[in-house]
N, C-alpha and C positions, 0 to 999 in steps of 0.2 A: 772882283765882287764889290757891288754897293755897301754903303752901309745898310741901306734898306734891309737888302737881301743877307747882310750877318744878324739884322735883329729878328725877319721873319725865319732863318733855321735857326735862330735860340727859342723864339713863338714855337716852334712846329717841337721840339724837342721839347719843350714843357707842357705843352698841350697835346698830350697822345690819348688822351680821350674824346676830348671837346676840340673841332673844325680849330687847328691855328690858323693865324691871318697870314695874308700872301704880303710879298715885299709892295706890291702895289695898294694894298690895301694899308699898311702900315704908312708908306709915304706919301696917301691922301692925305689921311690923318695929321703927319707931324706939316703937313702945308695947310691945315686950316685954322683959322683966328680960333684961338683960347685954347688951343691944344699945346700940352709940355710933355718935353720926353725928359725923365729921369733917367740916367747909366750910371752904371757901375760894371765893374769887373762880375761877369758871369751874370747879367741881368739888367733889365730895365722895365720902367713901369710909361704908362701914357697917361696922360691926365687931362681934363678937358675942368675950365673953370666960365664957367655962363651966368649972369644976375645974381650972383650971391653964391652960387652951387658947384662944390666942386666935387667932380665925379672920379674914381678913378677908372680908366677904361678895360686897361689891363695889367696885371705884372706877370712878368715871366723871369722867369732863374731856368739855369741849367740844370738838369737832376743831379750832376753829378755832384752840384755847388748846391745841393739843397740841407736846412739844416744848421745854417754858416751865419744866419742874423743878414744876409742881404736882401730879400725882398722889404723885412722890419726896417733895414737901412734907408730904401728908398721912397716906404712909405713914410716913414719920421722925416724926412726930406720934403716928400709930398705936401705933408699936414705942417710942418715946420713956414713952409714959403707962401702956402694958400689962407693957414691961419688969421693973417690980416686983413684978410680982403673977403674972404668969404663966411655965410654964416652956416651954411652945413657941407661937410662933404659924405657923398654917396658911395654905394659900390654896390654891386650885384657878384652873385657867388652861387655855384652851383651846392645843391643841399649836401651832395654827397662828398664832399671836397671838405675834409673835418680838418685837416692842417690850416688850411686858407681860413677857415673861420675859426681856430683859436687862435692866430694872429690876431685878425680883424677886431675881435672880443678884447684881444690884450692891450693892443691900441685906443680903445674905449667906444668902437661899433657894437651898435644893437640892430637888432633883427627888428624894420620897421613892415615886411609887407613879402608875399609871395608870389610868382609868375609862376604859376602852375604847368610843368611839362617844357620848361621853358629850352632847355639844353637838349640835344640829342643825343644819343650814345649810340653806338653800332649794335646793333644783336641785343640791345636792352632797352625797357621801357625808357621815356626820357624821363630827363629830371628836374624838377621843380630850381628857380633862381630864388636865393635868400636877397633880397634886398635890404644892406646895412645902413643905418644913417649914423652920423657923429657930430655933434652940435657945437660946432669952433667958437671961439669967444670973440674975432675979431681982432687979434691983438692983445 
């Protein structure tokens, strides 16, 4: 097995609501200019940093490792390396994902803007994306 394909079945295992990405989808990604992969044991995030802006793409943890301070791990990671180079980083967040967004909040993301019905869910209406912003100091 690639690595690709161990970080999309930890994606598909943490994303059992929301479409996880496929190994081919993941290894466009860490092949394109300004994308970072974060790992850790039972988790990793992707990050993309473009003009100033850095976005986080995704994090995924294991459920079974949820709870454990690792996604926190690799976003203070994230925000820790991009802090000097960039002057905001983003993220997008399903509304209903209330774990994900008091992280987000404890980190010091705020809720800048809505994409209404953004997410799809099986058998339920969709669900609106919170778009967070965090305003890094540059160093």
């Amino acid at each position: 097995m690639t690595d690709t394909e161990d970080l999309a079945r930890l994606h598909r295992a943490a994303f059992t609501v929301s479409r996880p990405w496929s190994a081919a989808e993941i290894e466009g990604l860490i092949g394109s200019p300004h994308v970072a992969l974060f790992r850790a044991a039972h988790g990793f995030a992707l990050t993309r940093l473009v003009a100033g802006e850095a976005e986080l793409l995704t994090v995924a943890v294991d459920p079974a490792h949820h709870r454990k301070g690792i996604a926190e791990g690799l976003l203070r990671r994230w925000l820790a390396e991009v802090g000097c180079t960039a002057d905001t980083a983003l993220l997008d967040v399903a509304a209903d994902n209330f774990p994900a967004q008091s992280l987000y909040v404890k980190l010091g993301f705020a809720e800048a803007a809505r994409r209404p019905e953004y997410y799809a869910r099986p058998n339920t209406p969709r669900v609106d994306a919170v778009i967070m912003k965090l305003a890094l100091t540059k160093g």
